[in-house]
N, C-alpha and C positions, 0 to 999 in steps of 0.2 A: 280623248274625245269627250266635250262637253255633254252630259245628260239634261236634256229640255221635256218638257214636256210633251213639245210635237215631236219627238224622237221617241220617248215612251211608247204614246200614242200606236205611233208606226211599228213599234216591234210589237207591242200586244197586237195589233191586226195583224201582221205576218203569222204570228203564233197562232191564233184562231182560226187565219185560212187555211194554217199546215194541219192543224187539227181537224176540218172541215174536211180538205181533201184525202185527209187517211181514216174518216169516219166513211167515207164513200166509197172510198179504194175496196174497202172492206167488206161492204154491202151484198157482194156476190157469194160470199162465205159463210155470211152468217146465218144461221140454222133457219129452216120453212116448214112450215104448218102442211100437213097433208094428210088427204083423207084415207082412208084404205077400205071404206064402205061399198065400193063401187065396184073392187077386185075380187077374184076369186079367192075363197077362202087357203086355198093351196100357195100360191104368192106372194101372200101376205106375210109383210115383217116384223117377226115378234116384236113384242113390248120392249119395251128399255131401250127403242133407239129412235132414234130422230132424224128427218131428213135434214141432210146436210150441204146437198148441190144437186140441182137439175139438169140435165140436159138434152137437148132435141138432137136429132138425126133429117135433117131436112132432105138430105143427098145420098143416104145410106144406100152401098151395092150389098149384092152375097151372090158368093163366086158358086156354082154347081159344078158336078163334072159326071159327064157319062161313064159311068161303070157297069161292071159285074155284081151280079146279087149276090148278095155272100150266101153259100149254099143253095143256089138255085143257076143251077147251070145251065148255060144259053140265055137268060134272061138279064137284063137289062135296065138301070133305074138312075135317077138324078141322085148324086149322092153331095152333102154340102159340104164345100172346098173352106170358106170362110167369110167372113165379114168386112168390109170396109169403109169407114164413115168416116167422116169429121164432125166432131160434137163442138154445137155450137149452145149460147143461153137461149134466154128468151128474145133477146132483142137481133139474133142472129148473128152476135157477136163468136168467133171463133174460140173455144175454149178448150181443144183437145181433140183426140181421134181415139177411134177403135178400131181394132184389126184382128187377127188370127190367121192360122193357129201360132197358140193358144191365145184364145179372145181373152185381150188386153185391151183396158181402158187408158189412156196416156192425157195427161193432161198437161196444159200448155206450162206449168210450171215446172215441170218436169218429173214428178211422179206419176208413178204406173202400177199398177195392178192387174194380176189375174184371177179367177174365181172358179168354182166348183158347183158345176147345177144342181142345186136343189128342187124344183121343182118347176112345172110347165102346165098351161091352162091354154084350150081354147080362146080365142080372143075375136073369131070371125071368120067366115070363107074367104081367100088368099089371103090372109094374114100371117104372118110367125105366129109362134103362141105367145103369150104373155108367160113371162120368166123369173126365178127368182134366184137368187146366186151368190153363195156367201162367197164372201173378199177372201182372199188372201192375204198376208201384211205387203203391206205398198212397199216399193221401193223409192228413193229418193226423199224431197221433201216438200209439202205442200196441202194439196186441198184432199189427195185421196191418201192419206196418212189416216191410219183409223178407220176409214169405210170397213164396214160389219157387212153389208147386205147390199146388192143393187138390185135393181128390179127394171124389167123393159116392159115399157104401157105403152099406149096412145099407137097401137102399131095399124100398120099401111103397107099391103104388100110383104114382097121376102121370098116367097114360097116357092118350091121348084117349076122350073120352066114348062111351059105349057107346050114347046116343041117338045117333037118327039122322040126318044132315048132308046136306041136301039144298039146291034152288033157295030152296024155302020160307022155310025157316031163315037164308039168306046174312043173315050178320049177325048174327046170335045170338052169345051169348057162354057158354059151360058153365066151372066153376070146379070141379077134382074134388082131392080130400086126396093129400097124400103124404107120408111119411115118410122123412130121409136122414140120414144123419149126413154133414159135411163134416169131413173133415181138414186142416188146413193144415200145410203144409212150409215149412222155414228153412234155407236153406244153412250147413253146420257150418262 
């Protein structure tokens, strides 16, 4: 195959668009700026790490179930079964889910993690509290490799059923909406 220079040409532009579209591929990964001013000082994430992926809960359930109070006989309370979302970005693009038990973050590239509550804040009347939760090591390989810390803000809802939890009911199961965003952290 002869080399011309409208053949040059043409492979340096293939080269710069492959370069282009894997500078963008990327874009979703690369580390973001965030404040922590705004949060309680309880969920807040030490120093030395940086956020490293966002994500919303636009459609988030959490399952309840009518039980027994632990040591309180005859009585009766919502007790939380678990969580189920699909975590999408910002542009509502699907990027993963959450579930439990044990609440595991799963992301669409196939790594997952579980965590260990550190800590919980008010956040508002019916809302979950805002959360703070160190990682476990991920499994597989991807975007949550490395997460040190996530934290749940921006929340909407969650909280036990506003039906009523009685003898009746033991066993029932209520499933009510919430919205959060998680953050996840990366040691710098």
């Amino acid at each position: 195959m002869k080399t011309t220079p409208t053949s040059i040409a043409a492979r340096l532009s293939l080269i710069a668009a492959a370069g282009l579209l894997g500078a963008c591929s990327s874009m979703g990964s690369a580390p973001m700026a965030s404040s922590q001013s705004g949060l309680p000082d309880t969920i807040k994430v030490p120093a030395g790490n940086h956020l490293a992926w966002e994500t919303t809960t636009a459609g988030g359930e959490i399952t309840y179930e009518c039980r027994d109070k632990a040591n309180a006989p005859g009585q009766t309370e919502w007790v939380f079964v678990g969580p189920k979302a699909v975590l999408t970005d910002r542009a509502g693009k699907a990027v993963g889910s959450y579930y439990g038990p044990p609440a595991t973050w799963e992301a669409l590239d196939g790594s997952k993690l579980t965590a260990t509550q550190l800590a919980v804040a008010p956040s508002g009347a019916g809302n979950l509290p805002y959360q703070l939760v160190k990682a476990n090591p991920a499994s597989g390989s991807g975007a949550l490799v490395g997460v040190t810390y996530i934290q749940r803000v921006a929340l909407k809802g969650g909280v036990a059923p506003a039906a009523e939890c009685n003898t009746g009911k033991r066993g029932q199961r209520e499933t009510v909406a919430y919205q959060a965003d998680y953050l996840f952290w990366k040691a710098l």
